[in-house]
Every structure is written in structure tokens, then in C-alpha cells.
N, C-alpha and C positions, 0 to 999 in steps of 0.2 A: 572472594567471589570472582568466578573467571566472564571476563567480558565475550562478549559473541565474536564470532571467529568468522566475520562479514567477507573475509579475506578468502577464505575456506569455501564459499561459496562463487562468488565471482572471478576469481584470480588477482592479480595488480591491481588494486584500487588507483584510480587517475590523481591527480595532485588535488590537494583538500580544496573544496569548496566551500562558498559562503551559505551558511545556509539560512540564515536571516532575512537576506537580501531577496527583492521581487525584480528577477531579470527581465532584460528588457525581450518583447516579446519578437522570438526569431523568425524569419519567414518561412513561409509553408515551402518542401523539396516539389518544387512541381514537374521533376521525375523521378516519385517514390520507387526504390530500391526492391525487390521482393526478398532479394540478397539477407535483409535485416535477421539477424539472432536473436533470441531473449539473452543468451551467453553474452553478447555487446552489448545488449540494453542495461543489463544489470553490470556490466562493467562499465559505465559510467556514473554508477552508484556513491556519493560518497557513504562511510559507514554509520551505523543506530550512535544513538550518542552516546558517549563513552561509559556512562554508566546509567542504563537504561532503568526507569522504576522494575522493581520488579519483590520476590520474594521466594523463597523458601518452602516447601513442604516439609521437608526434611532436611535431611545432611547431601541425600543424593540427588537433587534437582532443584534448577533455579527455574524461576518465571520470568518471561522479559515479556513486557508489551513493543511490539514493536510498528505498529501502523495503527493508525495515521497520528502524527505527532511526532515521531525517535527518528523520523530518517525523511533528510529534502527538506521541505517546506510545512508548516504546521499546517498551512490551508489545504481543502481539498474542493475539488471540482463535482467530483461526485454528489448529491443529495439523497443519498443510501449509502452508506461509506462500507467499504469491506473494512473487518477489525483480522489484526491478524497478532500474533503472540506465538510464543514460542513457550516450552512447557506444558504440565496440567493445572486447570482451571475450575474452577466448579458454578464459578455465575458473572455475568460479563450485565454492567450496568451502563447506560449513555444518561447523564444529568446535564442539566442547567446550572444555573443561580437560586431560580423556583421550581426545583424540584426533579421527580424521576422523569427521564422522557419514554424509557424502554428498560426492559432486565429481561434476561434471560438466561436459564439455566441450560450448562451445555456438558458433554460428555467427556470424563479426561483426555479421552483422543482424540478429541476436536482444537484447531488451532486456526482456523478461521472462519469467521462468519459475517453475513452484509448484515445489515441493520435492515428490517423487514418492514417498515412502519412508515408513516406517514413522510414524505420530504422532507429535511428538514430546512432551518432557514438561512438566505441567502447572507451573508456580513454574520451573520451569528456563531459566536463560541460553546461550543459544547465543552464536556469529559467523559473519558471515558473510564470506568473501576471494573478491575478485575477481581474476582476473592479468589484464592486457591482452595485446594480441597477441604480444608477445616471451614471456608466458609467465613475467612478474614480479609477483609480488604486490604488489596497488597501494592497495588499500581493504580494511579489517578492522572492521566495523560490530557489533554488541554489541546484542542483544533478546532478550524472555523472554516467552514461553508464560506468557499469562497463570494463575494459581491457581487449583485448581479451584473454589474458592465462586463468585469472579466468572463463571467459565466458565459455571456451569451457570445461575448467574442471570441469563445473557446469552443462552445457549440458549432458555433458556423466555421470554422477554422475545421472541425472534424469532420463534417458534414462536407466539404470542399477538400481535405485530403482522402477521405473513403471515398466520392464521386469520382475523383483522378486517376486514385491506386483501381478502381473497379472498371474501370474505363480500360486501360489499361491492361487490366490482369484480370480478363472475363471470366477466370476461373477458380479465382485468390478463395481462400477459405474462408472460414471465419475466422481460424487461429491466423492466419496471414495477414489478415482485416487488423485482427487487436494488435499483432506485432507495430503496426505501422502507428494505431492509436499510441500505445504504448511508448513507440519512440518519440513521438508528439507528447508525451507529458514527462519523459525520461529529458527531455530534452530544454525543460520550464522549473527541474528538480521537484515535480508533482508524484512524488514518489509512494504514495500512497494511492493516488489515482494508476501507476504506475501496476503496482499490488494487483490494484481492481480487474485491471485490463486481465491479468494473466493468469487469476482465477477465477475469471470468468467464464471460459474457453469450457466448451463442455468435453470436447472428445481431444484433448490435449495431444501434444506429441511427445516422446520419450523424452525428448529434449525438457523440455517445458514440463513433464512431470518431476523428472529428476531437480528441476532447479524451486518447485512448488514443496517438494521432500525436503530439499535441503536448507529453505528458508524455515519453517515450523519444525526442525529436528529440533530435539528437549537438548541442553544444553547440560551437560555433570555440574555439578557443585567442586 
């Protein structure tokens, strides 16, 4: 099975980080850069983990799930989490302990989607299962809604870097807006919030299409 090629995407990945660990929270740049890349953002990426759940259709393509759970931190910021994979899929599930919380069936061309449903909750563990096209469960990946304290001191932490960067740059865009989020949770190894930020973006720029193509490219067997 050939591992994801994380390399191929960002260039020199930085020296290994922990990714267990809940670092200590860094202070706000209180003269945001407009300068910022998604190309630097994701090159302070460590890579998915080494062997990512995943599965087979065939002989010519693997599935990997890769967000939120494979890469950074398991907790997410978000309470609608963007899912993101690599591969074809044919139904993408979010459970509990007790039970289903969401399913939905999605298209083989699709390789990412947010969770459309109700918040979910703050300190709580979810999973998330993928089936591939036969409609067999292949990948069952495991993250938690971050607690409300960090929640909210991440909120106002955003809310205080977008009022600075907007001050500033009365003409930032939205994709400039998310860059700057972005390196605010690039920056916490919330890398799945990280995701969010950048498919977010509705009118992307090449730059940022190109690196949204080259994280969901199907991977050969």
C-alpha cells in the first residue's frame, strides 16, 4: 500500500512534530502580515499518519481518510467539521457510542464535505466511517469537539485577530480573512480546522485551488 505523498504537496515538511501534545497557547501577531501563503501554511504541516485507515476498491485505488483525526491534533474547533478523504467513497457516516448522529451518501468525486446538522458537542468524541463504493466500511477515525473554555478563548482570539487584520487591510478579502484564520490554527496544529478554513473560501485563488486539488488527488494502489 503506498503512503500519501504529504511531501508532494507542501514541499520540505518542518522537523517532526508532536502531535499528542496540547501546546501552549501563542500570542495573537498584533501586526498581521497580508504577505501569508496557504503554500507556508501547509508547509508547517506535519504529515497524515503513517498509515492512515483506509481501503481498497480495487487493485487501482486506495482510500485514505484524512481530516479531522490523521493529521495535527484529533480535537477540532469547528462544531460542523469539514470531512475530507482522498479516494472514491460511496457514504460517509458520523457516530457516537449511542448511535448514528448523520450518514450521508456522496458522489465518487466528491472528497470533501462539512457536516450539515445540528452543532455538535463541546468535550465530546465522535467517529467518523467511510464505506467505499461496494458499500463496505473501510475507515472509522475517532475526534472530539474541542471544550468549551478553549472554544471560547479561540473565538474571541479570532474575533480580535479579524478586527486587527480588517483594521488594517480595509480591503482584505475573505480568502485573505481565512489565510490569516488559518495561520491562527496552522499555528495550534488544529489542522483540521486548518482544512476548514481553506475550503471554505468560495471564489478561491489558483494558488489555493491548486493546493485544495492536490490534498483530495486519489492516490494509485
Amino acid at each position: 500500500m503506498r503512503r500519501l505523498n504529504w511531501a508532494a504537496l507542501i514541499g520540505t515538511i518542518l522537523a517532526a512534530l508532536s502531535l499528542n501534545s496540547s501546546p501552549s497557547r501563542p500570542p495573537l501577531d498584533s501586526n498581521p502580515a497580508p504577505e501569508i501563503t496557504w503554500t507556508a501554511i501547509f508547509g508547517k504541516a506535519p504529515p497524515p499518519a503513517s498509515r492512515p485507515p483506509g481501503g481498497s476498491r480495487g487493485n487501482d485505488e486506495q482510500v485514505y481518510a484524512i481530516a479531522p483525526g490523521q493529521i495535527g491534533r484529533a480535537e477540532v474547533w469547528h462544531d460542523q467539521p469539514l470531512f475530507v478523504w482522498q479516494g472514491s467513497i460511496r457514504q460517509i457516516e458520523l457516530v457516537t457510542a449511542t448511535g448514528t448522529v448523520w450518514s450521508q451518501a456522496v458522489t465518487a468525486t466528491t472528497h470533501s464535505i462539512a457536516y450539515p446538522g445540528p452543532t455538535l458537542q463541546p468535550g465530546r468524541t465522535y467517529e467518523w466511517i467511510i464505506y467505499n463504493l461496494a458499500k463496505v466500511p473501510i475507515a472509522r477515525v475517532a475526534f472530539r469537539i474541542m471544550a468549551a473554555p478553549e472554544r471560547e478563548q479561540i473565538a474571541a482570539d479570532l474575533a480580535e485577530l479579524t478586527a486587527q487584520f480588517t483594521a488594517q487591510f480595509s480591503d482584505a478579502t475573505p480568502e485573505q480573512i481565512a489565510l490569516q484564520r488559518a495561520n491562527y490554527f496552522a499555528d495550534r496544529q488544529l489542522w483540521a480546522d486548518v482544512l476548514q478554513e481553506a475550503f471554505a473560501v468560495t471564489e478561491p485563488s489558483s494558488e489555493l485551488v491548486r493546493i485544495q486539488n492536490e490534498i483530495t488527488a486519489r492516490v494509485a494502489a
